[in-house]
PDB file with one MODEL, atoms N, CA, C and O in Angstrom:
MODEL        1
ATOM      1  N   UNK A   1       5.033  -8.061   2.469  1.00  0.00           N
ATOM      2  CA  UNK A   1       4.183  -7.413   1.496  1.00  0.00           C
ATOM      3  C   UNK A   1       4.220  -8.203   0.201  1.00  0.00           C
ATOM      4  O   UNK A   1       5.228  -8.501  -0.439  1.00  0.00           O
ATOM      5  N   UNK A   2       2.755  -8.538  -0.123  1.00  0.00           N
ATOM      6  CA  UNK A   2       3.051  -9.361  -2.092  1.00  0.00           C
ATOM      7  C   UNK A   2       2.534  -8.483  -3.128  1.00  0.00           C
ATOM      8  O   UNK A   2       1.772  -7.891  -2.363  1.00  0.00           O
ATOM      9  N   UNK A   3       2.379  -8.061  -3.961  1.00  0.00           N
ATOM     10  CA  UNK A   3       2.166  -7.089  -4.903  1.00  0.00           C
ATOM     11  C   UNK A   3       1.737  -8.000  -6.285  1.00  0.00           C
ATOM     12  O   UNK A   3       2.531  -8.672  -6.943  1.00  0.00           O
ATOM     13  N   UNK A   4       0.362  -7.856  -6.538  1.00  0.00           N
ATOM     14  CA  UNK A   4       0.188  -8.663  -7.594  1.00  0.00           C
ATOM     15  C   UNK A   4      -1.028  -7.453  -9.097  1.00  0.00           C
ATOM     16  O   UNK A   4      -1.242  -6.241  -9.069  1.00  0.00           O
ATOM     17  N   UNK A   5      -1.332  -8.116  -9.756  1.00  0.00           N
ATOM     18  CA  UNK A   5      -1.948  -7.165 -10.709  1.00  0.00           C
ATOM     19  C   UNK A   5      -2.982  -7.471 -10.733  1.00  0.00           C
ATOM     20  O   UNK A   5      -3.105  -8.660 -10.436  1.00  0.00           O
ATOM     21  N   UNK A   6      -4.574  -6.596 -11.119  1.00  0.00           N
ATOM     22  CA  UNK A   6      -5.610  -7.072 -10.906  1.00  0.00           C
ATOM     23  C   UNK A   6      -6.268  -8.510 -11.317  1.00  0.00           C
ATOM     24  O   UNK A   6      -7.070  -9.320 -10.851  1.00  0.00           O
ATOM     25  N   UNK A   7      -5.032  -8.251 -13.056  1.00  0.00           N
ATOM     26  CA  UNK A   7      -5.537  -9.964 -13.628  1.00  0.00           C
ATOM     27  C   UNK A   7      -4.929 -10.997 -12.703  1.00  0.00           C
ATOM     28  O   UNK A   7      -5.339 -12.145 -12.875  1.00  0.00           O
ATOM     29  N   UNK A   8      -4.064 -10.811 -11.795  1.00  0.00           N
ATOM     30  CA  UNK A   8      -4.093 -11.902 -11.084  1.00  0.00           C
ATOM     31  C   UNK A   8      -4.791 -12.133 -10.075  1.00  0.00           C
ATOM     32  O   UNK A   8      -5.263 -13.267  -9.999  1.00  0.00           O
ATOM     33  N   UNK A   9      -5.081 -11.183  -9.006  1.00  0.00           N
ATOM     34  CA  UNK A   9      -5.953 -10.759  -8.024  1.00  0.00           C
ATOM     35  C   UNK A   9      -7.413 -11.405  -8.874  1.00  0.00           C
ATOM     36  O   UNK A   9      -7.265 -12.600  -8.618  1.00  0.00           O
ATOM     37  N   UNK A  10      -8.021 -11.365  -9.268  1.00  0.00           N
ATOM     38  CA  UNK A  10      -9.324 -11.571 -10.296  1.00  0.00           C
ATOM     39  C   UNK A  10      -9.342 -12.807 -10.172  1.00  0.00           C
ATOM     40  O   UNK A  10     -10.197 -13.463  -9.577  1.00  0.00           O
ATOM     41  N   UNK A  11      -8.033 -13.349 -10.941  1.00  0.00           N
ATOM     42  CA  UNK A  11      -8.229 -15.357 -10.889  1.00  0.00           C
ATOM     43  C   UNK A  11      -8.298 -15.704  -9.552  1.00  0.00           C
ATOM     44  O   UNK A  11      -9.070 -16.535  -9.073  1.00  0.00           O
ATOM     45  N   UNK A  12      -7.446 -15.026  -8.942  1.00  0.00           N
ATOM     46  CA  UNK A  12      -7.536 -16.061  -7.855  1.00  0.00           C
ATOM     47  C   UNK A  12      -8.007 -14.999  -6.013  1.00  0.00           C
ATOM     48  O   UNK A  12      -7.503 -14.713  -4.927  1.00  0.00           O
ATOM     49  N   UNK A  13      -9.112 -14.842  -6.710  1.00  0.00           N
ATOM     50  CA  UNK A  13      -9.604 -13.525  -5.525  1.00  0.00           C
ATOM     51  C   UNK A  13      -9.576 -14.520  -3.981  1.00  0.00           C
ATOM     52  O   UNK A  13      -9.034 -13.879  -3.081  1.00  0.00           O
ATOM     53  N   UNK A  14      -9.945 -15.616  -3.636  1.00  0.00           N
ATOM     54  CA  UNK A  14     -10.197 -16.315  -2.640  1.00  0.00           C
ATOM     55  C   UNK A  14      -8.927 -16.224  -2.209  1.00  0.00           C
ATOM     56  O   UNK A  14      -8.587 -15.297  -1.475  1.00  0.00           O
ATOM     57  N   UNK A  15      -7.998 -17.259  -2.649  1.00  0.00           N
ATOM     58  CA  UNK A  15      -6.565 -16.941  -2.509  1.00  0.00           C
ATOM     59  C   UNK A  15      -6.024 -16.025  -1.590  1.00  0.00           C
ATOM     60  O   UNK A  15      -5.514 -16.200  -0.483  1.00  0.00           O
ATOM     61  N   UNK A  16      -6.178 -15.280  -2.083  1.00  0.00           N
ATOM     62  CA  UNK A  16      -5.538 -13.640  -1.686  1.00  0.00           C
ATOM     63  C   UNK A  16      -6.071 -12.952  -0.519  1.00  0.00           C
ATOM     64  O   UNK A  16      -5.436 -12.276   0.290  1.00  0.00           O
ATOM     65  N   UNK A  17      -7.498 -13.247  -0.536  1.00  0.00           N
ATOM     66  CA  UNK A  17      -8.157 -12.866   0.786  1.00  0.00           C
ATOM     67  C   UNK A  17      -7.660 -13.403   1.890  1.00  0.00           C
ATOM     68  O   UNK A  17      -7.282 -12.807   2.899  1.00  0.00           O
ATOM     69  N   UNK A  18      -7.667 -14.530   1.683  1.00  0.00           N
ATOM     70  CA  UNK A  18      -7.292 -15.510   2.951  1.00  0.00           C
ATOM     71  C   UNK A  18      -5.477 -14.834   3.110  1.00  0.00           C
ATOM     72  O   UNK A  18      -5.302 -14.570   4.300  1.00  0.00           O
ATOM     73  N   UNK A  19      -4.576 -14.612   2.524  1.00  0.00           N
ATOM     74  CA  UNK A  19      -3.549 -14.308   2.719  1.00  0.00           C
ATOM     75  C   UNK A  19      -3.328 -13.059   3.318  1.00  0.00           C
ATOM     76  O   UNK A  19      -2.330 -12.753   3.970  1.00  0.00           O
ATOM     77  N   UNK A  20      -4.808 -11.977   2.941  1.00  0.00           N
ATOM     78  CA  UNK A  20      -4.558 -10.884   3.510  1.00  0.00           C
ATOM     79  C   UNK A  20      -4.557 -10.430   5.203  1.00  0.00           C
ATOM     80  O   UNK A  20      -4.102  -9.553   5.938  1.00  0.00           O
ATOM     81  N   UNK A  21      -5.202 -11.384   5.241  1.00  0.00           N
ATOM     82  CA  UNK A  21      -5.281 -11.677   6.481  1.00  0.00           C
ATOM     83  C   UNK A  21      -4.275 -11.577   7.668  1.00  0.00           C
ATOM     84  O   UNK A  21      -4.340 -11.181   8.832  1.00  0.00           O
ATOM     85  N   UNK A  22      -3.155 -12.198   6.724  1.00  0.00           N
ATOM     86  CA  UNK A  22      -1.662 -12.077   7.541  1.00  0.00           C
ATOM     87  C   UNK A  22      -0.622 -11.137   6.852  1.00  0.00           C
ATOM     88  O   UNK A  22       0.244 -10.635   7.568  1.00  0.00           O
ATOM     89  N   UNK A  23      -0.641 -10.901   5.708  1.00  0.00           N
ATOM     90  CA  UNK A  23       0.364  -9.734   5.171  1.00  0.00           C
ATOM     91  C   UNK A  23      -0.793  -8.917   4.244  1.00  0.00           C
ATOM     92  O   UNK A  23      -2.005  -9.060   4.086  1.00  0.00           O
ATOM     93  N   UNK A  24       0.246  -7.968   3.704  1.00  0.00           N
ATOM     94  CA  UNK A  24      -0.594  -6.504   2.783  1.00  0.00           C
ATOM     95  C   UNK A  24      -0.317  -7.285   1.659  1.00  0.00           C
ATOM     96  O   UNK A  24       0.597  -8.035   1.318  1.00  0.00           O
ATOM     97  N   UNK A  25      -1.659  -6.785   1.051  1.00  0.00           N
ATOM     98  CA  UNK A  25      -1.682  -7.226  -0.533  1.00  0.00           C
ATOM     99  C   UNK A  25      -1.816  -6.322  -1.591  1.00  0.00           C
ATOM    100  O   UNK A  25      -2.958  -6.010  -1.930  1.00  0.00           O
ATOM    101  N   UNK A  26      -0.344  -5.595  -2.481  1.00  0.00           N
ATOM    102  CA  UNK A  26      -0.896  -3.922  -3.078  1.00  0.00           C
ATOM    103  C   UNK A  26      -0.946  -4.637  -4.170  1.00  0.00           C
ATOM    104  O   UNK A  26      -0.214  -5.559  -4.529  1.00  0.00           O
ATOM    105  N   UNK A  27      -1.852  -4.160  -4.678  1.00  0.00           N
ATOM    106  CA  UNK A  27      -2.691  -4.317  -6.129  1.00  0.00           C
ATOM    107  C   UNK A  27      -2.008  -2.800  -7.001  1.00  0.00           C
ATOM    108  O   UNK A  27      -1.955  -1.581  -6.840  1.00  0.00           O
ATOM    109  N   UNK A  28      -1.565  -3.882  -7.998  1.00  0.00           N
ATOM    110  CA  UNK A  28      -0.950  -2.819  -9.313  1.00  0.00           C
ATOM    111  C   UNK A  28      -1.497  -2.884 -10.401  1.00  0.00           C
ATOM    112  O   UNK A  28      -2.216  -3.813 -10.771  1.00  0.00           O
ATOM    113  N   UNK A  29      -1.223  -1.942 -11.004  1.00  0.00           N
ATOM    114  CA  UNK A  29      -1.358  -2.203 -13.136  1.00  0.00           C
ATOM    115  C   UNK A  29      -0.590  -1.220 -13.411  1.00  0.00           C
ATOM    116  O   UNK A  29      -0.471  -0.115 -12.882  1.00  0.00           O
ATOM    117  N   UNK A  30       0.053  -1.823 -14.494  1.00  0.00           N
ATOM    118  CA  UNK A  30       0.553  -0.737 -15.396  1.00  0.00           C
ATOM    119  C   UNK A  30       1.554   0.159 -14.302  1.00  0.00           C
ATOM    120  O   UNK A  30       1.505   1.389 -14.287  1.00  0.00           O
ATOM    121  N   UNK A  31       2.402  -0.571 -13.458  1.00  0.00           N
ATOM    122  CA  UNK A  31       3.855   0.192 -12.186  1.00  0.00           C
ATOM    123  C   UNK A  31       2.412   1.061 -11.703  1.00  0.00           C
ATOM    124  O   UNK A  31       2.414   0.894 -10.483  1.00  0.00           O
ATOM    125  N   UNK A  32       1.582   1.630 -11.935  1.00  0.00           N
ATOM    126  CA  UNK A  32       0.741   2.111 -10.384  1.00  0.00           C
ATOM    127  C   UNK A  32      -0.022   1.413  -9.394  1.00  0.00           C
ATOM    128  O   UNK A  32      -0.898   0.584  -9.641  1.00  0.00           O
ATOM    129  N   UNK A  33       0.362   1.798  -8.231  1.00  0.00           N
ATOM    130  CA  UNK A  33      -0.682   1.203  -7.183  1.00  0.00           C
ATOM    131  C   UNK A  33      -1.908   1.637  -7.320  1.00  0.00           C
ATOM    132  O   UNK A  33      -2.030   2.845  -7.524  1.00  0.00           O
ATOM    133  N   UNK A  34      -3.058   0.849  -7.254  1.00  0.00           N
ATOM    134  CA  UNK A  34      -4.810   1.141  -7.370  1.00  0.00           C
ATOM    135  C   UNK A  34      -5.086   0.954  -6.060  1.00  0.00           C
ATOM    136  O   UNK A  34      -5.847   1.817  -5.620  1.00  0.00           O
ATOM    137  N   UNK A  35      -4.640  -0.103  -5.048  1.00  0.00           N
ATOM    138  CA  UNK A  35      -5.405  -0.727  -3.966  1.00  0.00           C
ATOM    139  C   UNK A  35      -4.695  -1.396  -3.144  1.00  0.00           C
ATOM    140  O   UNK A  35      -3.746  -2.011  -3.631  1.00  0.00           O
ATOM    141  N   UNK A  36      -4.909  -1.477  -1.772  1.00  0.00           N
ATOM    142  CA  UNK A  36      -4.388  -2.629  -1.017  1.00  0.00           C
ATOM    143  C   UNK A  36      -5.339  -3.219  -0.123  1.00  0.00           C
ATOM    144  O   UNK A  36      -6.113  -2.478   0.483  1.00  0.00           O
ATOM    145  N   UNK A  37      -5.382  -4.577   0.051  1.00  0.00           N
ATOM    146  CA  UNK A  37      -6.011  -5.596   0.665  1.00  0.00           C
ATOM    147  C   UNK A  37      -5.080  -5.899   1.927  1.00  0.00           C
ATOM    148  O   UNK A  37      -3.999  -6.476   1.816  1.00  0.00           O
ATOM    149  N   UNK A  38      -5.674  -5.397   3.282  1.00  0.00           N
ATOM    150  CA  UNK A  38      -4.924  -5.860   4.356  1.00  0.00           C
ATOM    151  C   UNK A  38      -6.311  -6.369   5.570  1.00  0.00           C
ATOM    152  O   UNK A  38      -7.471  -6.098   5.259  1.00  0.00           O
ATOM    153  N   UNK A  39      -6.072  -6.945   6.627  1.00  0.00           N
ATOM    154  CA  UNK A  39      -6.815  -7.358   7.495  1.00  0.00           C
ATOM    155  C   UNK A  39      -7.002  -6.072   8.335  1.00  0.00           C
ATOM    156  O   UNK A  39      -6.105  -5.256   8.544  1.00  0.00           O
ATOM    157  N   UNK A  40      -8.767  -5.951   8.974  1.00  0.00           N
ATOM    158  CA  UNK A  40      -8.871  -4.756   9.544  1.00  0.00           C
ATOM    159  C   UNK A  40      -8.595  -4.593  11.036  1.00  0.00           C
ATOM    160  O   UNK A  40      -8.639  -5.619  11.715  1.00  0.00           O
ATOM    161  N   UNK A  41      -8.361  -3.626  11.533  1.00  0.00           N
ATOM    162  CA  UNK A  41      -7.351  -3.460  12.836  1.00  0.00           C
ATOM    163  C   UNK A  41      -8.569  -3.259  13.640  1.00  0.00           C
ATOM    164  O   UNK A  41      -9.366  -2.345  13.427  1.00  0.00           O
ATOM    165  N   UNK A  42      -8.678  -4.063  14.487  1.00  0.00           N
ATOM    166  CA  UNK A  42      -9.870  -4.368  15.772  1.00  0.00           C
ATOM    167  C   UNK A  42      -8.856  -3.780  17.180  1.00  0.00           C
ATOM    168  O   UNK A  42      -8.459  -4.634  17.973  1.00  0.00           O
ATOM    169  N   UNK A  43      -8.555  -2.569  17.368  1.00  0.00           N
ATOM    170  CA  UNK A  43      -8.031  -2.632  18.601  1.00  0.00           C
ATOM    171  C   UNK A  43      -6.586  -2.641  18.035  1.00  0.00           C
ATOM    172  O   UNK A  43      -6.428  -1.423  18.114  1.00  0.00           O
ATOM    173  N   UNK A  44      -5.672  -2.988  17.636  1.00  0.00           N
ATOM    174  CA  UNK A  44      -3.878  -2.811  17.662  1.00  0.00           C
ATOM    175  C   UNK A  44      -3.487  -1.150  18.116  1.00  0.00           C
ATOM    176  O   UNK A  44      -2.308  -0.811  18.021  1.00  0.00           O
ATOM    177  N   UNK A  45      -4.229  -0.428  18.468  1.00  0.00           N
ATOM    178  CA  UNK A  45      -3.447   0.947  18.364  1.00  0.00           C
ATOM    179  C   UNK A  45      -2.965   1.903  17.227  1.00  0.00           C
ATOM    180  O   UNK A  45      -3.692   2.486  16.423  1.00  0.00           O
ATOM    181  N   UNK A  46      -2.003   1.941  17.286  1.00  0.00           N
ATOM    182  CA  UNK A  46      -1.144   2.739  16.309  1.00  0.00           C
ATOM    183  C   UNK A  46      -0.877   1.845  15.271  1.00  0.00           C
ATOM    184  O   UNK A  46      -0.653   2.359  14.174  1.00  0.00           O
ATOM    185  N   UNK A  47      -0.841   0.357  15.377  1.00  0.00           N
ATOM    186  CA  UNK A  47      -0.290  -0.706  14.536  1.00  0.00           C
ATOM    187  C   UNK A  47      -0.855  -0.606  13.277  1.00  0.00           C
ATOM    188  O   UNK A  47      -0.558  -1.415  12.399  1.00  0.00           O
ATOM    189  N   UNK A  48      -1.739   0.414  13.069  1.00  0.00           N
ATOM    190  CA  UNK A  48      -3.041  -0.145  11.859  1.00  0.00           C
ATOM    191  C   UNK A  48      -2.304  -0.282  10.530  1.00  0.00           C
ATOM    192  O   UNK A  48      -2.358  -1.211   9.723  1.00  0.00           O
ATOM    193  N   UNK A  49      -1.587   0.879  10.483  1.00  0.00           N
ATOM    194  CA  UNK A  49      -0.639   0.889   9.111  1.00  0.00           C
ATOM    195  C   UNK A  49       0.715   0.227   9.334  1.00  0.00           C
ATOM    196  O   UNK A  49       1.564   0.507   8.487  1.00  0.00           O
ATOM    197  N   UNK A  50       1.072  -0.584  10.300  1.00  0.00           N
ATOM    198  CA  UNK A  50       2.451  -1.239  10.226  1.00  0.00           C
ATOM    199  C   UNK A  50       3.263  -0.020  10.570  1.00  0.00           C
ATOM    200  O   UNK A  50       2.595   0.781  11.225  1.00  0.00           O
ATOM    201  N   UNK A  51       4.622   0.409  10.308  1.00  0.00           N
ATOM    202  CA  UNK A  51       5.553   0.922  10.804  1.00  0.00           C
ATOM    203  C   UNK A  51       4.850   2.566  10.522  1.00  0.00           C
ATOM    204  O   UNK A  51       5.271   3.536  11.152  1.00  0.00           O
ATOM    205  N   UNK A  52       3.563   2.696   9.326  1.00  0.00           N
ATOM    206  CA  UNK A  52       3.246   3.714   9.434  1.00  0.00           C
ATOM    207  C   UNK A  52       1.828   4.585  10.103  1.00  0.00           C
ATOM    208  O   UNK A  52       0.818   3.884  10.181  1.00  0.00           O
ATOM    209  N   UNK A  53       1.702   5.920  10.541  1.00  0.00           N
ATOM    210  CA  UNK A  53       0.958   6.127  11.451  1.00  0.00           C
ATOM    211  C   UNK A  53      -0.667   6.491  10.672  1.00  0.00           C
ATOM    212  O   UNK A  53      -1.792   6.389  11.161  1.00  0.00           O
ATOM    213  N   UNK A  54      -0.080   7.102   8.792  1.00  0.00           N
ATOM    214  CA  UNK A  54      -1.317   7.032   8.348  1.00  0.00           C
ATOM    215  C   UNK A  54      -1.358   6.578   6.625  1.00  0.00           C
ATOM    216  O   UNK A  54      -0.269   6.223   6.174  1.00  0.00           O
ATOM    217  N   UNK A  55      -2.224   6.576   5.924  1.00  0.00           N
ATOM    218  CA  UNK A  55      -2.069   6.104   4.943  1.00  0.00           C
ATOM    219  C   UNK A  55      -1.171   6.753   3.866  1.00  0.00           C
ATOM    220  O   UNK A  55      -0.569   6.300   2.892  1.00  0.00           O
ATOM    221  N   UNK A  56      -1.314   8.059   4.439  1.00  0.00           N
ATOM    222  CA  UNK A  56      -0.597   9.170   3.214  1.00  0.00           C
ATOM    223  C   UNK A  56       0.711   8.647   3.635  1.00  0.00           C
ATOM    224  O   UNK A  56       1.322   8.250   2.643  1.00  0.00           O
ATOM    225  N   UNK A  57       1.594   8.444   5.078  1.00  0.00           N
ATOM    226  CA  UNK A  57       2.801   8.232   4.939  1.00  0.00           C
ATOM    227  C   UNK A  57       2.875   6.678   4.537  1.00  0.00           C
ATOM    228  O   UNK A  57       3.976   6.582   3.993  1.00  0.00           O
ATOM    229  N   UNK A  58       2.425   5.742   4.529  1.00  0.00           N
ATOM    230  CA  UNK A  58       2.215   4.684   3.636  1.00  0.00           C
ATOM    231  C   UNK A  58       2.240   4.796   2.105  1.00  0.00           C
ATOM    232  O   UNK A  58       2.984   4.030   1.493  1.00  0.00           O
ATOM    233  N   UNK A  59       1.725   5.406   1.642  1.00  0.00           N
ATOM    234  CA  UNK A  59       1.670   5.755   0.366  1.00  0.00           C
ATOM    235  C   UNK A  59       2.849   6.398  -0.146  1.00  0.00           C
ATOM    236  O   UNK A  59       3.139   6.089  -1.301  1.00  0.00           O
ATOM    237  N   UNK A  60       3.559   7.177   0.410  1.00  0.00           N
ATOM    238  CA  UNK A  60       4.645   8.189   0.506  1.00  0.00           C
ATOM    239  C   UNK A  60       5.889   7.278   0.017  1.00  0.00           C
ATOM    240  O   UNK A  60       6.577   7.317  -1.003  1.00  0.00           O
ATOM    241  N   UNK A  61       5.901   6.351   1.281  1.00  0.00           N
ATOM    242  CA  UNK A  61       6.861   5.292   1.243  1.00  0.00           C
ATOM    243  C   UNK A  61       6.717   4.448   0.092  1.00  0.00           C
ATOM    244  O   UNK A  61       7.754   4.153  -0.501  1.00  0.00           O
ATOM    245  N   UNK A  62       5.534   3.966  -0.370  1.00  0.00           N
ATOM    246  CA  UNK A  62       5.656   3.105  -1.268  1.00  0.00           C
ATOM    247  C   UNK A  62       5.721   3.656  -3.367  1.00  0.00           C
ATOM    248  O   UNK A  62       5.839   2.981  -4.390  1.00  0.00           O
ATOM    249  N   UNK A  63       5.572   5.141  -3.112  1.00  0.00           N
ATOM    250  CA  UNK A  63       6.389   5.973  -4.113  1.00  0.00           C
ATOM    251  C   UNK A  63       7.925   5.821  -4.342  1.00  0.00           C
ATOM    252  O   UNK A  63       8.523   5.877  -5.416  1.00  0.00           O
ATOM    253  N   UNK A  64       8.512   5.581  -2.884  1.00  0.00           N
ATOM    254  CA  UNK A  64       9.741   6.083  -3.298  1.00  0.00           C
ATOM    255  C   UNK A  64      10.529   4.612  -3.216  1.00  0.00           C
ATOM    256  O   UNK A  64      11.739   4.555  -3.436  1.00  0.00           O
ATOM    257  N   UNK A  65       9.699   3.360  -2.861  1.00  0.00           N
ATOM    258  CA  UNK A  65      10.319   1.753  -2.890  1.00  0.00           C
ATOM    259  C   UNK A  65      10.551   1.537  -4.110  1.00  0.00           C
ATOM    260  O   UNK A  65       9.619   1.839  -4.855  1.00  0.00           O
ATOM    261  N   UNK A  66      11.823   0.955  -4.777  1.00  0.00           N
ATOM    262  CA  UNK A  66      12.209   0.615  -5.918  1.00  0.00           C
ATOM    263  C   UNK A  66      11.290  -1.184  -5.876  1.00  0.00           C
ATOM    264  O   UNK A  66      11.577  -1.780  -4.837  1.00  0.00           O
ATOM    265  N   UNK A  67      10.356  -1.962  -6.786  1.00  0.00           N
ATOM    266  CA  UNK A  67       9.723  -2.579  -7.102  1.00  0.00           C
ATOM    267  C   UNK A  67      10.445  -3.266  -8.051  1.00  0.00           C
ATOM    268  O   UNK A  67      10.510  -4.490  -7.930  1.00  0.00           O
ATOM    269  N   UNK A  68      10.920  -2.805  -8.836  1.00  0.00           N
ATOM    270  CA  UNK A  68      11.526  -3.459  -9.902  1.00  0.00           C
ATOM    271  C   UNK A  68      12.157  -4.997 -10.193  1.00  0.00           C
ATOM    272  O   UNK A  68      12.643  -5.268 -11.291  1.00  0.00           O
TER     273      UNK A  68
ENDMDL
END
C-alpha cells in the first residue's frame, strides 16, 4: 500500500496510475483518507478488496492503522 496527498497525486497523476495497477494507492489530506486508486477486479472472486470482503471493512481497518 503507498499513501500519498492529492498535491502529490496531481504532479504526478500518470505515475501513480500505472502503479495502481499493482498495489493500492490511498489518497490523503490533512491525516484523512478522500480516495483510493486500485486496479479493477475482472473475475478474482472475493480478492477484490485484498484480505477484505467489503469496502466498509477496508475502511474500518484503515481507521484503526497507525500511519504515522
Amino acid at each position: 500500500m503507498l499513501y500519498v496527498t492529492i498535491a502529490e497525486l496531481a504532479a504526478h497523476l500518470d505515475k501513480y496510475i500505472e502503479m495502481a495497477k499493482d498495489e493500492d494507492i490511498f489518497i490523503r489530506e490533512n491525516g484523512q483518507y478522500l480516495a483510493m486508486l486500485t486496479a479493477p477486479d475482472f473475475g478474482k472472486g472475493d480478492k477484490q478488496y485484498g484480505p477484505f470482503k467489503t469496502t466498509e471493512e477496508m475502511m474500518k481497518s484503515l481507521e484503526t492503522e497507525d500511519i504515522s
